[in-house]
C-alpha positions in Angstrom: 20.0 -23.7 -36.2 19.7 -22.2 -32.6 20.7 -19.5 -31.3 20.9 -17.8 -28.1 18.5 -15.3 -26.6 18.2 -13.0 -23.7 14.9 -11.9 -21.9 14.1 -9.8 -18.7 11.0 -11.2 -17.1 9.3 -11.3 -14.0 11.4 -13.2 -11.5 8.2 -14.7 -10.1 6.8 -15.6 -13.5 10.6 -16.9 -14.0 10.3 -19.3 -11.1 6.7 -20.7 -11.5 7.6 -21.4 -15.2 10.8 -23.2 -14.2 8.6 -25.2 -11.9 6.3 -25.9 -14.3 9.4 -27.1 -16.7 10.7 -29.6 -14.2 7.3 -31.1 -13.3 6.2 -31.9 -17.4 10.4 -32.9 -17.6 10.7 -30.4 -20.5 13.8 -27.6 -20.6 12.0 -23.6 -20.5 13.6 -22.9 -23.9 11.6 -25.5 -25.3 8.5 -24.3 -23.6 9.1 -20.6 -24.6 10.4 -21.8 -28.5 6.6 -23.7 -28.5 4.8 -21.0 -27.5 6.7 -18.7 -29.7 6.0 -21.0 -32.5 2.5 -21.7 -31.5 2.2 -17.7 -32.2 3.7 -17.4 -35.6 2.5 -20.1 -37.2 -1.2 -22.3 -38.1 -2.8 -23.3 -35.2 -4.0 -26.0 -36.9 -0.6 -27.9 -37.6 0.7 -27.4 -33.8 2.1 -30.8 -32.6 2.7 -28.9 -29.2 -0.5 -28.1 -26.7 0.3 -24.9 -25.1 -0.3 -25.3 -21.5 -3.0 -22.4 -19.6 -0.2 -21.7 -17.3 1.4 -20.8 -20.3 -1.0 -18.9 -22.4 -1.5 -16.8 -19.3 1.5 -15.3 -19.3 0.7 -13.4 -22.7 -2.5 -11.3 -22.5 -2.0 -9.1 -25.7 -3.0 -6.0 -23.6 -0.4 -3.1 -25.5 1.0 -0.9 -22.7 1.7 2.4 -23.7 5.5 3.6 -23.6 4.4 7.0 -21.3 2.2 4.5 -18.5 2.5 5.4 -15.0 3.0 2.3 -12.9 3.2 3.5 -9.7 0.1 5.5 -10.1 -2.3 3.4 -11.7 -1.6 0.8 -9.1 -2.4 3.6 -6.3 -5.1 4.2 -8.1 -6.1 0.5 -8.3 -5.4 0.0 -4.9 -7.7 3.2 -3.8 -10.9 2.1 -5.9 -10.5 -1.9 -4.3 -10.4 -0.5 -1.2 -13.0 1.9 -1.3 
């Protein structure tokens, strides 16, 4: 049974993953319901190869709930820049 679901992402992540959808002729919910699946379930009975592109979007880095965005990218900016 399907059902429908909502996400927010990155509209730039949005667009490179539709691309990437219309190149390999595959819809994005199938794309995102593989990768899903590829993350619940035995790695070893996958019939679907997750793409890099794909696996990149997911880095399994936990951001805390309190982060400051604006400043650790400051921050980021100040020490590359150095």
């Amino acid at each position: 049974m399907d059902t429908k679901l909502t996400l927010k992402l990155n509209q730039e992540i949005i667009e490179r993953a539709k691309k990437y959808a219309s190149d390999n002729k595959m819809s994005l919910s199938r794309i995102v319901e593989a990768y899903l699946q590829s993350l619940t379930t035995d790695k070893k009975n996958s019939d679907f190869e997750i793409s890099p592109f794909i696996k990149s979007l997911a880095t399994g880095t936990k951001i805390p709930i309190n982060l400051d965005y604006k400043k650790e990218y400051t921050d980021s900016l100040w020490e590359k820049y150095k």
